[in-house]
PDB file of N, CA, C and O in Angstrom, chain B, residues numbered from 101:
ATOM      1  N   UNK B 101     127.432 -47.047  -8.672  1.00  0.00           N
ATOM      2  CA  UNK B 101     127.724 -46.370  -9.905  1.00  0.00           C
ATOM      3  C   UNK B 101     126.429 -45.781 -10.461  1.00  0.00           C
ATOM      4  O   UNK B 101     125.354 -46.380 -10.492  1.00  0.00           O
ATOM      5  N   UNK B 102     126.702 -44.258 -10.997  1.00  0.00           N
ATOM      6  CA  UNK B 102     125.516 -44.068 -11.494  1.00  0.00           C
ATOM      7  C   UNK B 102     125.479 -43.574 -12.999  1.00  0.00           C
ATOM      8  O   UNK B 102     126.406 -42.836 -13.332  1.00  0.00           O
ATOM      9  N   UNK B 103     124.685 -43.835 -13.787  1.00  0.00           N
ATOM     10  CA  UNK B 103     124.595 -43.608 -15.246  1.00  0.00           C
ATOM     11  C   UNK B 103     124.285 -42.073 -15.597  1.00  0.00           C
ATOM     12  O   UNK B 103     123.550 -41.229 -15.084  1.00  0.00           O
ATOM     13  N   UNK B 104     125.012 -42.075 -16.507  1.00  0.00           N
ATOM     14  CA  UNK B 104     125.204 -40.247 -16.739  1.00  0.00           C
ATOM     15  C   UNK B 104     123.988 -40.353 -17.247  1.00  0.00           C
ATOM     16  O   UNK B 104     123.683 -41.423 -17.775  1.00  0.00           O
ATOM     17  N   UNK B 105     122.754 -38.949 -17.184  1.00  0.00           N
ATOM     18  CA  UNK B 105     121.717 -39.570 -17.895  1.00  0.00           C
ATOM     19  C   UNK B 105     121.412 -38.708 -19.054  1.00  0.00           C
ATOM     20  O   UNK B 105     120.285 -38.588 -19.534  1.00  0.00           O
ATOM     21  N   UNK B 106     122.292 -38.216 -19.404  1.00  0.00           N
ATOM     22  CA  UNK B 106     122.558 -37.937 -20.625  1.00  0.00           C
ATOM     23  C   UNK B 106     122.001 -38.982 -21.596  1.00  0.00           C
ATOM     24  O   UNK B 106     120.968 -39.234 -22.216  1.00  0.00           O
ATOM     25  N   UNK B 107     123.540 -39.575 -21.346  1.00  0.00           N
ATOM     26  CA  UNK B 107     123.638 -41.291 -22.209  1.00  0.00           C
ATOM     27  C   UNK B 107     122.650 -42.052 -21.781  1.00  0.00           C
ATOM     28  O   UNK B 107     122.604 -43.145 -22.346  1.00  0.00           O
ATOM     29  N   UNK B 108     121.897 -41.870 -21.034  1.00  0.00           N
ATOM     30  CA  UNK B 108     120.435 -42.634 -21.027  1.00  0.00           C
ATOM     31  C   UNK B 108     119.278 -42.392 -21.466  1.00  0.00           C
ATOM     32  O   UNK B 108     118.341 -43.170 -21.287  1.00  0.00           O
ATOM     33  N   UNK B 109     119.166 -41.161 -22.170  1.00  0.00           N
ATOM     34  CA  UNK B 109     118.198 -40.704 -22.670  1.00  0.00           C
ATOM     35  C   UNK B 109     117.666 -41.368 -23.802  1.00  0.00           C
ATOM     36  O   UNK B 109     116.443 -41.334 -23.936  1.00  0.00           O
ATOM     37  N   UNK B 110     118.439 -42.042 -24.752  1.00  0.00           N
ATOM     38  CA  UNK B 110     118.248 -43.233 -25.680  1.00  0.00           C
ATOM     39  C   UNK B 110     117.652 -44.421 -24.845  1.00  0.00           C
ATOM     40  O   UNK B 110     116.723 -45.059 -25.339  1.00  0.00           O
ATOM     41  N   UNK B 111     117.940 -44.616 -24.111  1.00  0.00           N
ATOM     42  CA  UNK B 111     117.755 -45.676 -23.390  1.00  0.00           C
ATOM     43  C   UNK B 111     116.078 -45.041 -22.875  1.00  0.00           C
ATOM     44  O   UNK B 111     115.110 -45.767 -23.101  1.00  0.00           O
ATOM     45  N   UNK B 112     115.907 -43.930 -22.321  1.00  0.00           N
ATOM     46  CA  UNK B 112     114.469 -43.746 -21.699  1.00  0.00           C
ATOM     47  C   UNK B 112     113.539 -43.516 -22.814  1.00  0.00           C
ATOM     48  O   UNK B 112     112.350 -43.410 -22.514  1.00  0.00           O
ATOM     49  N   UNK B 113     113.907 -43.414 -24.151  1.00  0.00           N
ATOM     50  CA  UNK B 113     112.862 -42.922 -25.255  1.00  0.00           C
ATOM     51  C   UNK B 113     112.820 -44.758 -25.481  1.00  0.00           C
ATOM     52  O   UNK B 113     111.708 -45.236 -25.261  1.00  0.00           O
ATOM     53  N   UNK B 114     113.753 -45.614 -25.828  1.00  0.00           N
ATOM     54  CA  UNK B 114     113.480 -46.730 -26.049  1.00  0.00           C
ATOM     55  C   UNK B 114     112.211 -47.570 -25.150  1.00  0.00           C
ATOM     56  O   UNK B 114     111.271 -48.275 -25.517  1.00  0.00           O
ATOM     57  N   UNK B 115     112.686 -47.127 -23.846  1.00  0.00           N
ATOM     58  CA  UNK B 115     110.973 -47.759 -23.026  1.00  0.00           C
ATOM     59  C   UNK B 115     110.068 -47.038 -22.999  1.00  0.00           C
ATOM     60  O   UNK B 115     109.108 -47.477 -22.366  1.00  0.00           O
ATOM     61  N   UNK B 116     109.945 -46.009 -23.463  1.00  0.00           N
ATOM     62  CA  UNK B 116     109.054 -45.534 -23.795  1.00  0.00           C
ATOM     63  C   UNK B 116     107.740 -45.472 -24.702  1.00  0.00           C
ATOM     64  O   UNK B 116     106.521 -45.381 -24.560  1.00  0.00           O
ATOM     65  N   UNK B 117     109.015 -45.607 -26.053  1.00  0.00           N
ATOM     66  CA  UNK B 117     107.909 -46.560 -26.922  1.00  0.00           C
ATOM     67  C   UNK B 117     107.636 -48.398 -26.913  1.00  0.00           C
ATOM     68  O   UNK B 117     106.724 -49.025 -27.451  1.00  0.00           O
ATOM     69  N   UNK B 118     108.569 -48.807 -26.253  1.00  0.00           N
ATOM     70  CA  UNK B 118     108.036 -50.569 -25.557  1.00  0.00           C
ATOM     71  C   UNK B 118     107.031 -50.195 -24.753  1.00  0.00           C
ATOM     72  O   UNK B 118     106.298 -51.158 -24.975  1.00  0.00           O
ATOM     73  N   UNK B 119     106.274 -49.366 -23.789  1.00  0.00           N
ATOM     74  CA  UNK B 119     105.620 -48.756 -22.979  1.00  0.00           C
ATOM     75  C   UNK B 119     104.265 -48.846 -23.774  1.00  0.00           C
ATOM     76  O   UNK B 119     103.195 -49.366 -23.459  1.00  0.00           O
ATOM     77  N   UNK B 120     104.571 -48.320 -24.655  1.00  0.00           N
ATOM     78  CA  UNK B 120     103.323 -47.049 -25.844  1.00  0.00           C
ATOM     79  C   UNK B 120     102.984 -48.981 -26.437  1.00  0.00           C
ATOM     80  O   UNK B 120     101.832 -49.379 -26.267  1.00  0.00           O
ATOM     81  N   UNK B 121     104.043 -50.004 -27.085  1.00  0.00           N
ATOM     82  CA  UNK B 121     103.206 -50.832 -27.543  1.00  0.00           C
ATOM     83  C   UNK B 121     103.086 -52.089 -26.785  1.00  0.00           C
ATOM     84  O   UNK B 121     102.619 -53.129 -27.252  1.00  0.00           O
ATOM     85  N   UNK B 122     103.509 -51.941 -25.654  1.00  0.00           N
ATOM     86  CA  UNK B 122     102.696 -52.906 -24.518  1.00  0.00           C
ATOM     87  C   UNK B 122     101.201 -52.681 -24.402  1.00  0.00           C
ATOM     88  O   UNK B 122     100.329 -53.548 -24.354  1.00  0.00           O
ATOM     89  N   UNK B 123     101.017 -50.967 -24.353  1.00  0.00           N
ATOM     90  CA  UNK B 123      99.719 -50.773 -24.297  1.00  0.00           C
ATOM     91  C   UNK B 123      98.786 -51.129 -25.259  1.00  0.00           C
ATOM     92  O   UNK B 123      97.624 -51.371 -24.934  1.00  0.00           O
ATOM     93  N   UNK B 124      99.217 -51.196 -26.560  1.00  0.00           N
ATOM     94  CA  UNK B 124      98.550 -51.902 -27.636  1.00  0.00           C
ATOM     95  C   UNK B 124      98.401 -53.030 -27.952  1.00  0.00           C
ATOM     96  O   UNK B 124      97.512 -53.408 -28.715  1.00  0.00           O
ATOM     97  N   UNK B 125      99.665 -54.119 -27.154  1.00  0.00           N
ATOM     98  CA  UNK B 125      99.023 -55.250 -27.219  1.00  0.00           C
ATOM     99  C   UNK B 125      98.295 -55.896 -25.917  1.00  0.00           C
ATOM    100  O   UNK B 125      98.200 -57.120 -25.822  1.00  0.00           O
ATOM    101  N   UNK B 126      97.765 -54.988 -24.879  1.00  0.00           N
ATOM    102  CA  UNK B 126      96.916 -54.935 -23.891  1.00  0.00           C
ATOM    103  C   UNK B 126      95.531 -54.996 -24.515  1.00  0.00           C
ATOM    104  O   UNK B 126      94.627 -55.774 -24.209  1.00  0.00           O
ATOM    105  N   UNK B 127      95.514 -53.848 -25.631  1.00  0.00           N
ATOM    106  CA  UNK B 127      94.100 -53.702 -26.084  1.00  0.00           C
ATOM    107  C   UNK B 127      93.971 -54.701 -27.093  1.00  0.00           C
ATOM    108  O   UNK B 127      92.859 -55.099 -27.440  1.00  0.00           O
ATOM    109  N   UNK B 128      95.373 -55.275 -27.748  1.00  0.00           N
ATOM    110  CA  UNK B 128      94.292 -55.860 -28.807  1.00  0.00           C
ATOM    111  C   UNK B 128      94.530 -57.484 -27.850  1.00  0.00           C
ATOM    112  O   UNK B 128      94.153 -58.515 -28.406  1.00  0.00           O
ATOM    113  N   UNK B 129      95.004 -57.546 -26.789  1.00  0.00           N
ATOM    114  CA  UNK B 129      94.356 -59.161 -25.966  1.00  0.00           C
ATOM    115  C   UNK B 129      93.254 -58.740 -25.674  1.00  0.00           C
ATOM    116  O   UNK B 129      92.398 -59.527 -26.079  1.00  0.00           O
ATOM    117  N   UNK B 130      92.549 -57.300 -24.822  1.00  0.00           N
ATOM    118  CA  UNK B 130      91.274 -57.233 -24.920  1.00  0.00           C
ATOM    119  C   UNK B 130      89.946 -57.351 -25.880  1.00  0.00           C
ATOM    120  O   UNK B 130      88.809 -57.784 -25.697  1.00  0.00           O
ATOM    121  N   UNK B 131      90.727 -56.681 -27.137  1.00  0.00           N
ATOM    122  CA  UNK B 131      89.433 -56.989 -28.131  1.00  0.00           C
ATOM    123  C   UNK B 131      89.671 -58.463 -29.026  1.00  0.00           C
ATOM    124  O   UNK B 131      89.436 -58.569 -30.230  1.00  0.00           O
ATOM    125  N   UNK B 132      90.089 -59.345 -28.311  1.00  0.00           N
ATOM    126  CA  UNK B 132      90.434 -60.519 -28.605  1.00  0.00           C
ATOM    127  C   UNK B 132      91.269 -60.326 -30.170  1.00  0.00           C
ATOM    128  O   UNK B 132      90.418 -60.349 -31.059  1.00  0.00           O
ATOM    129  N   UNK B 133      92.054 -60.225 -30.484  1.00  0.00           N
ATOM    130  CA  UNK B 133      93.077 -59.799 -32.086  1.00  0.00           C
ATOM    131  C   UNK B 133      93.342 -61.042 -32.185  1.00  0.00           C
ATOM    132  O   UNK B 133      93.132 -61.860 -31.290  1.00  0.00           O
ATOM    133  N   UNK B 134      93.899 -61.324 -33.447  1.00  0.00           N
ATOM    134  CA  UNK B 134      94.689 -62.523 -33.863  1.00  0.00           C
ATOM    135  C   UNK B 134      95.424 -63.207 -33.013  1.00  0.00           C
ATOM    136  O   UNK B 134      95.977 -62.223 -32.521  1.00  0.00           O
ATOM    137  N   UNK B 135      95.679 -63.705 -32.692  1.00  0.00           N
ATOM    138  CA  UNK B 135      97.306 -64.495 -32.087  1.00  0.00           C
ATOM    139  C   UNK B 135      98.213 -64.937 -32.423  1.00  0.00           C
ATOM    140  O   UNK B 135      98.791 -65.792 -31.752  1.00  0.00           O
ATOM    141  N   UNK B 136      98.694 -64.472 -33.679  1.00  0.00           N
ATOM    142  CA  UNK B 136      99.523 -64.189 -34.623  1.00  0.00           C
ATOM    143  C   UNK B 136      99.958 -63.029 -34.489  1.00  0.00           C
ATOM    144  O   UNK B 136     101.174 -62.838 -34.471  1.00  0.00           O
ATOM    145  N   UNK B 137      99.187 -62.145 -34.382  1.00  0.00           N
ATOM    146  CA  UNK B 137      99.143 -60.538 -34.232  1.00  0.00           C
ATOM    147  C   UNK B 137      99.780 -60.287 -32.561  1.00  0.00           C
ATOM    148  O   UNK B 137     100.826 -59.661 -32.392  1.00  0.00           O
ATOM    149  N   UNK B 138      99.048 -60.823 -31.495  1.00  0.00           N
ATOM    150  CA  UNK B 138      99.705 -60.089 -30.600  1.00  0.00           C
ATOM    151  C   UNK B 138     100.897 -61.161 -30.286  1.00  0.00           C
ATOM    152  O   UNK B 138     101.780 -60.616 -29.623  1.00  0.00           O
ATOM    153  N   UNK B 139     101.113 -62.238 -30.513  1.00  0.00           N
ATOM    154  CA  UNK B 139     102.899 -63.094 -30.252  1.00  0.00           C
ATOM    155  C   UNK B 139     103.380 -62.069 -30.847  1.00  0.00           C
ATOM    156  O   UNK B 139     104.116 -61.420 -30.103  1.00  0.00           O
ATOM    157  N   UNK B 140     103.240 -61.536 -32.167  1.00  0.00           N
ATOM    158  CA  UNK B 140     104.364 -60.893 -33.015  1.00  0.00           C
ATOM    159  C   UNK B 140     104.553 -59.398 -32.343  1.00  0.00           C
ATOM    160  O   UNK B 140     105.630 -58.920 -31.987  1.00  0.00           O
ATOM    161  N   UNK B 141     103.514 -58.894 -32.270  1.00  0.00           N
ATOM    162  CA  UNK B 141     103.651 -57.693 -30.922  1.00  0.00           C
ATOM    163  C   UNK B 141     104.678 -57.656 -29.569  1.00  0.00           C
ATOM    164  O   UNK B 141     105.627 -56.945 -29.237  1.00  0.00           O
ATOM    165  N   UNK B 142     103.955 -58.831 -28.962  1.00  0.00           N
ATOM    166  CA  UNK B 142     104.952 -58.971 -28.002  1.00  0.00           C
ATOM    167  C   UNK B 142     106.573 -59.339 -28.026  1.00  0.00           C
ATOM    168  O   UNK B 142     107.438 -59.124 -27.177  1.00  0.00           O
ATOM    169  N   UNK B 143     106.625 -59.768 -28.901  1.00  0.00           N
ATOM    170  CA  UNK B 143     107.884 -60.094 -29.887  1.00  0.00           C
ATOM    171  C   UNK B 143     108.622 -58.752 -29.339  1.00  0.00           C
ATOM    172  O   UNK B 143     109.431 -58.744 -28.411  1.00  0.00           O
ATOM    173  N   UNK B 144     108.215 -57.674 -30.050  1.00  0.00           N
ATOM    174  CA  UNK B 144     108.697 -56.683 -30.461  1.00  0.00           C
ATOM    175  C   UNK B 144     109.207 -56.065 -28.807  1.00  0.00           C
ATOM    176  O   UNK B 144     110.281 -55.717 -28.317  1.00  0.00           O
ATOM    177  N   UNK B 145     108.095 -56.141 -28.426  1.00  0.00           N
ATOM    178  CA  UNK B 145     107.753 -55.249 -26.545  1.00  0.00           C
ATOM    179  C   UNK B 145     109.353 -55.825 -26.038  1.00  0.00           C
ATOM    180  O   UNK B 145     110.280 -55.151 -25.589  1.00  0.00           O
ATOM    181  N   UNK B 146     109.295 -57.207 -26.272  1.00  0.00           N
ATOM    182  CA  UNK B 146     110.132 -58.077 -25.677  1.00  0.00           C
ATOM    183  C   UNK B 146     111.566 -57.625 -26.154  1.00  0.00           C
ATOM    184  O   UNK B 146     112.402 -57.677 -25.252  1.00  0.00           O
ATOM    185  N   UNK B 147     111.938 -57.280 -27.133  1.00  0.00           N
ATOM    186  CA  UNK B 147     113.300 -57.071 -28.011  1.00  0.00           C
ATOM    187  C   UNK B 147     113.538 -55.689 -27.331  1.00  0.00           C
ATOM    188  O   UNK B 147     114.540 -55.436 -26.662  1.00  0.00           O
ATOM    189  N   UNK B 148     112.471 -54.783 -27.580  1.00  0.00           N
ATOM    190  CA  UNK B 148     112.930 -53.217 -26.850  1.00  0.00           C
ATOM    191  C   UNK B 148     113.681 -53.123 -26.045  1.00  0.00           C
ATOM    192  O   UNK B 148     114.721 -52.470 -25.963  1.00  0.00           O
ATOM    193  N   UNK B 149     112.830 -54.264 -24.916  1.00  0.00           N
ATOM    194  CA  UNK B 149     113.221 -53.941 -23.445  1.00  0.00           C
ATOM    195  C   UNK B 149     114.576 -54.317 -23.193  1.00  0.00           C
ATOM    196  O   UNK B 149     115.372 -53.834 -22.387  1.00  0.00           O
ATOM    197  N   UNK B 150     114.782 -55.696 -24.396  1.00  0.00           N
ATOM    198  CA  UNK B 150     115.992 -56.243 -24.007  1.00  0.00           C
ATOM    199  C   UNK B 150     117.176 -55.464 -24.341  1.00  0.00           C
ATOM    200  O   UNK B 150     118.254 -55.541 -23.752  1.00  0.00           O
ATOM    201  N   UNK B 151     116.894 -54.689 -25.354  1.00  0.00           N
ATOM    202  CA  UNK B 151     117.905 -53.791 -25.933  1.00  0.00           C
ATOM    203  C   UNK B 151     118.288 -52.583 -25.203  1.00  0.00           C
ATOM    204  O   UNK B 151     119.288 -51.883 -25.360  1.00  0.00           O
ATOM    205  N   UNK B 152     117.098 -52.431 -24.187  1.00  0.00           N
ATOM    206  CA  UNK B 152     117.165 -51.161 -23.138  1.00  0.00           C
ATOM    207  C   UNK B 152     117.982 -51.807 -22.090  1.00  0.00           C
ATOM    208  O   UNK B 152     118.963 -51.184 -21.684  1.00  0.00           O
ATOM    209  N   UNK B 153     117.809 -52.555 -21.772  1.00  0.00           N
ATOM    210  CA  UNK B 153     118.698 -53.851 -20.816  1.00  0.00           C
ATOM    211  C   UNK B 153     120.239 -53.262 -21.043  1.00  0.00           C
ATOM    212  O   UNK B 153     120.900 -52.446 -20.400  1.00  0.00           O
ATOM    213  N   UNK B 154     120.500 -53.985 -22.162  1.00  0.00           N
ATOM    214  CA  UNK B 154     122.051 -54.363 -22.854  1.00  0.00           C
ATOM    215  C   UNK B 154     122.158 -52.724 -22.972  1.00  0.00           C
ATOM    216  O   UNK B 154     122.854 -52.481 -21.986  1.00  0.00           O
ATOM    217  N   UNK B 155     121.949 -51.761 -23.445  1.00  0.00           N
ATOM    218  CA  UNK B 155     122.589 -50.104 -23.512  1.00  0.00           C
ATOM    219  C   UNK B 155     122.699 -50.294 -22.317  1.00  0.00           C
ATOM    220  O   UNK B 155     123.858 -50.169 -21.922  1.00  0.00           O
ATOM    221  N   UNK B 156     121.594 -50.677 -21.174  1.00  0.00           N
ATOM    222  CA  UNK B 156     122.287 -49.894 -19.504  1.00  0.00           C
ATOM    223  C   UNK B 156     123.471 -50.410 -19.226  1.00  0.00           C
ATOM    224  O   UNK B 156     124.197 -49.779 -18.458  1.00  0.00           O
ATOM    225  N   UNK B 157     123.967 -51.772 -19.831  1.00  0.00           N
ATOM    226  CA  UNK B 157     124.419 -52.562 -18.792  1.00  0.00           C
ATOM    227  C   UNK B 157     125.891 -52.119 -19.942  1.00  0.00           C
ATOM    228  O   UNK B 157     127.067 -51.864 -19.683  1.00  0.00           O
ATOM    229  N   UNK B 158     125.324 -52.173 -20.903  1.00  0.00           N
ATOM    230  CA  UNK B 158     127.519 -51.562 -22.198  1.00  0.00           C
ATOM    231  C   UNK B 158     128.124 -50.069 -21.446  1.00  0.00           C
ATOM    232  O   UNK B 158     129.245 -49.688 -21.110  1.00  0.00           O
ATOM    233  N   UNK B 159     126.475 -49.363 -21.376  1.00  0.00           N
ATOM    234  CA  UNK B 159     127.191 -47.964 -20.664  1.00  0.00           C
ATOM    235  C   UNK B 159     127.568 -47.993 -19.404  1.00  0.00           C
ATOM    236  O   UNK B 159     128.690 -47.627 -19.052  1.00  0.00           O
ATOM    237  N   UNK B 160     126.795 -48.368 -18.715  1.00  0.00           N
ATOM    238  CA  UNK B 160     127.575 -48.892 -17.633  1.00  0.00           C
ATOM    239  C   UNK B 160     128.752 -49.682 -17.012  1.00  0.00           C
ATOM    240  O   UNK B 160     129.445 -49.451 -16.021  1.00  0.00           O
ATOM    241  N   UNK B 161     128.754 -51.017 -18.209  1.00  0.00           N
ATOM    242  CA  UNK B 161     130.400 -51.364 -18.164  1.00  0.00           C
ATOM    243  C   UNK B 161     131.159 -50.666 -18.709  1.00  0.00           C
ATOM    244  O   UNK B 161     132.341 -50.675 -18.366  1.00  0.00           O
ATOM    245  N   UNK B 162     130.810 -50.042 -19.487  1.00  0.00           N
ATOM    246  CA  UNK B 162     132.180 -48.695 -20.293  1.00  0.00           C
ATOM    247  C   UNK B 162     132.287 -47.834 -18.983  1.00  0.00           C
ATOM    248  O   UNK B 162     133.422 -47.904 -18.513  1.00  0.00           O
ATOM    249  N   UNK B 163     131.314 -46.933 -18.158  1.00  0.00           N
ATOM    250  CA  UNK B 163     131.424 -46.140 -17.870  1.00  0.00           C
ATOM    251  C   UNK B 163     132.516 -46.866 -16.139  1.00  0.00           C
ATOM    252  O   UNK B 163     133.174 -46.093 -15.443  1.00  0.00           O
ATOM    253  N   UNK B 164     132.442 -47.955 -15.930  1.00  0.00           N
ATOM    254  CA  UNK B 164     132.614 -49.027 -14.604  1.00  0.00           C
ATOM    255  C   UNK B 164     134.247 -48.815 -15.128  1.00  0.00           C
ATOM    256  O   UNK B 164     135.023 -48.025 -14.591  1.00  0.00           O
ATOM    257  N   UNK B 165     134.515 -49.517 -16.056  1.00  0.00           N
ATOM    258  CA  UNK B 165     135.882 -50.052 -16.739  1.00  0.00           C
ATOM    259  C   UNK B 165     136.914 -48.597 -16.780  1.00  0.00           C
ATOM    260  O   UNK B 165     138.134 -48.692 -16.917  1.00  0.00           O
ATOM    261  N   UNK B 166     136.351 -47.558 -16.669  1.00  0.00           N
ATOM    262  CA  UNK B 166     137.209 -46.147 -16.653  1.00  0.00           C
ATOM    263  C   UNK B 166     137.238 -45.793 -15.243  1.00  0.00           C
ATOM    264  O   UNK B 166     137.955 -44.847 -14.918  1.00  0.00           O
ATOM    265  N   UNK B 167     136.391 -46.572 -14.122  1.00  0.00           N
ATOM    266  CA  UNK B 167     136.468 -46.320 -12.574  1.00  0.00           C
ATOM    267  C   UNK B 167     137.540 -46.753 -12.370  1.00  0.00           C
ATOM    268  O   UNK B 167     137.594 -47.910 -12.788  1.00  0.00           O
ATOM    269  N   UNK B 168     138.644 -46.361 -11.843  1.00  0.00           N
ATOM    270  CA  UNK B 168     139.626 -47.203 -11.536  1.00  0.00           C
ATOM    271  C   UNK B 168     140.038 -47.756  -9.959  1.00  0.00           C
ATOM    272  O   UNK B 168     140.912 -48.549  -9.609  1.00  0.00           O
ATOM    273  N   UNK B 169     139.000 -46.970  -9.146  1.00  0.00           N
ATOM    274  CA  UNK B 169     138.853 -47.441  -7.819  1.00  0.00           C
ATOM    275  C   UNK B 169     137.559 -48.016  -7.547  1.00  0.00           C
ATOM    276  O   UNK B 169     137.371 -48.322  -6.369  1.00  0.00           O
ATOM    277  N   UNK B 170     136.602 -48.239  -8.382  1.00  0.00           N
ATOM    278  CA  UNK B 170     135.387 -48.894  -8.040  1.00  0.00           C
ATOM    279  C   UNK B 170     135.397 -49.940  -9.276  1.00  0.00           C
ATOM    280  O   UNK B 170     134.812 -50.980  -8.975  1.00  0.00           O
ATOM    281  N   UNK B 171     135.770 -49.927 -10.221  1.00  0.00           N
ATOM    282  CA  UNK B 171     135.780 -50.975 -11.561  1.00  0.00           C
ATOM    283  C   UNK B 171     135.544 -52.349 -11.524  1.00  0.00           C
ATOM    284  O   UNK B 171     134.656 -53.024 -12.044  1.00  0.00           O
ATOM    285  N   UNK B 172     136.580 -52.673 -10.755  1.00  0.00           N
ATOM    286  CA  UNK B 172     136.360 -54.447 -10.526  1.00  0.00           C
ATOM    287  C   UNK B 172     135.147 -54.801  -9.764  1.00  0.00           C
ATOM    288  O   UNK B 172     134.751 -55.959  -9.900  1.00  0.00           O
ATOM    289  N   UNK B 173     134.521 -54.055  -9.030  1.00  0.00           N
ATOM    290  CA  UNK B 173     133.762 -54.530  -8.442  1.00  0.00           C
ATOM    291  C   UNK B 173     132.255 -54.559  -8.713  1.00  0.00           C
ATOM    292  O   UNK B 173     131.371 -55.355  -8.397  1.00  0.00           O
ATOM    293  N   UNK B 174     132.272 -53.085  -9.604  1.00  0.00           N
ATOM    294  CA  UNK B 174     131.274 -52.776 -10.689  1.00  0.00           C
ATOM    295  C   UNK B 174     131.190 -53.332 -11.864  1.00  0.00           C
ATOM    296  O   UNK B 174     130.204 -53.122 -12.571  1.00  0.00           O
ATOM    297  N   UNK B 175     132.164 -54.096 -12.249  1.00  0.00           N
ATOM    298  CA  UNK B 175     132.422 -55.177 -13.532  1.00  0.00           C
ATOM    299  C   UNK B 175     131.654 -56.352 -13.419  1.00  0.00           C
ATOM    300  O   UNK B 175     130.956 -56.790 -14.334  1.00  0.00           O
ATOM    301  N   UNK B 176     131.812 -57.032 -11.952  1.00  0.00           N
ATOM    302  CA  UNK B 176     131.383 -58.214 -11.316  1.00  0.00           C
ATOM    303  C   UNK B 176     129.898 -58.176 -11.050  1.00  0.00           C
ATOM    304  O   UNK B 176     129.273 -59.225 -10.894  1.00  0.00           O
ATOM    305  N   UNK B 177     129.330 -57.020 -10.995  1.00  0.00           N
ATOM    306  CA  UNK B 177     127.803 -56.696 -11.001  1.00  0.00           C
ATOM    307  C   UNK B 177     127.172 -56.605 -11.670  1.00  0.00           C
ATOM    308  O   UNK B 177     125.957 -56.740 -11.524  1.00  0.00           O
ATOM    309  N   UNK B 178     128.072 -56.192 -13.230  1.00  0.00           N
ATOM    310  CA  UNK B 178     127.511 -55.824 -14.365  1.00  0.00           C
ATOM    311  C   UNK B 178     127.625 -57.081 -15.174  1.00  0.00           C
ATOM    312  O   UNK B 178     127.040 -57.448 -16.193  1.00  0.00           O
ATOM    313  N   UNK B 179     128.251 -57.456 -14.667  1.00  0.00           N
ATOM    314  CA  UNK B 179     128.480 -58.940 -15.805  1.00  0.00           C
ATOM    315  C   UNK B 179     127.202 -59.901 -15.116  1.00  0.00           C
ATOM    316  O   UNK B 179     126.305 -60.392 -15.802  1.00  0.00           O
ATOM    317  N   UNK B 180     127.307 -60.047 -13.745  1.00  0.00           N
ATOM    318  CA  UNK B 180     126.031 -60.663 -12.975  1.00  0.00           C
ATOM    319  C   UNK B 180     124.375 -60.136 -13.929  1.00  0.00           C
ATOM    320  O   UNK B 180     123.373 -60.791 -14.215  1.00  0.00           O
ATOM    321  N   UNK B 181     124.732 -58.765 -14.166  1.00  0.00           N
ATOM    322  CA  UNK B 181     123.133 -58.381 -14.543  1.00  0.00           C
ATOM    323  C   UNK B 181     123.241 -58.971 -16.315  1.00  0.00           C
ATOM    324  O   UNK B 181     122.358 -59.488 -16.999  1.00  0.00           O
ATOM    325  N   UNK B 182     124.395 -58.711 -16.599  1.00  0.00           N
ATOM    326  CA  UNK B 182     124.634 -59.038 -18.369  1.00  0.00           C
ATOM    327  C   UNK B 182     123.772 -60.339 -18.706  1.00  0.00           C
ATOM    328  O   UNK B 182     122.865 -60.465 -19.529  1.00  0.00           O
ATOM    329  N   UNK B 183     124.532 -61.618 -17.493  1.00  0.00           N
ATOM    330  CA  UNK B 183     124.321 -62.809 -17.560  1.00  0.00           C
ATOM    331  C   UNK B 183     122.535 -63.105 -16.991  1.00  0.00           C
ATOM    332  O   UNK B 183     121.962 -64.120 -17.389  1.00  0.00           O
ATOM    333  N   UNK B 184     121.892 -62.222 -16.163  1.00  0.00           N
ATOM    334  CA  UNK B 184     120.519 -62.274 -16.036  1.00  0.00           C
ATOM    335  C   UNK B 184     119.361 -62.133 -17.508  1.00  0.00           C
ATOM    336  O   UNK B 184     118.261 -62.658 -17.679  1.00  0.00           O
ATOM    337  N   UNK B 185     120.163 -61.205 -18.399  1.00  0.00           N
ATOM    338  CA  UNK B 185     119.434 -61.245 -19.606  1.00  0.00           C
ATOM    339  C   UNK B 185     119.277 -62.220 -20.652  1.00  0.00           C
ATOM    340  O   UNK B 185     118.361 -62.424 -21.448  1.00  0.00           O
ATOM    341  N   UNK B 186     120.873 -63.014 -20.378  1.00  0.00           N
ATOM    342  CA  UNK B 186     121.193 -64.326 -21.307  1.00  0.00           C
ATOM    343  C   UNK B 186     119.766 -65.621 -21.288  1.00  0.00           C
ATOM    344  O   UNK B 186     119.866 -66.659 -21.941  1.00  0.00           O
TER     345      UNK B 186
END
């Protein structure tokens, strides 16, 4: 199954900026920052990605669940990846 990438374009601006502040909390572990400061950073990096996760995997079960000759089997994959994020 492949994702219209239309409807992924939300999805590619979202890692994009998780991207942009991974890189910032790269620099501030380099210039040694708080550690308060970069947990709460990574916090954030961490939530993006997960949220980029869960859009692939809703559009993709929406888009699976309207297959009606590939569905069940694309359901069973998607629920496999759903349950990898849990």
């Amino acid at each position: 199954m492949e994702l219209d990438p239309q409807e992924m374009k939300k999805v590619s601006n979202r890692l994009r900026r998780a991207q942009g502040q991974l890189a910032a909390v790269v620099r501030m572990v380099d210039e040694g920052a708080d550690c308060a400061d970069v947990v709460t950073q990574l916090s954030a990096v961490s939530k993006a990605i997960d949220r980029a996760g869960f859009a692939v995997i809703a559009k993709g079960l929406k888009q699976c669940l309207s297959d009606e000759e590939n569905g069940a089997a694309d359901a069973e994959k998607l629920e496999k990846l759903f349950l990898s994020f849990a």
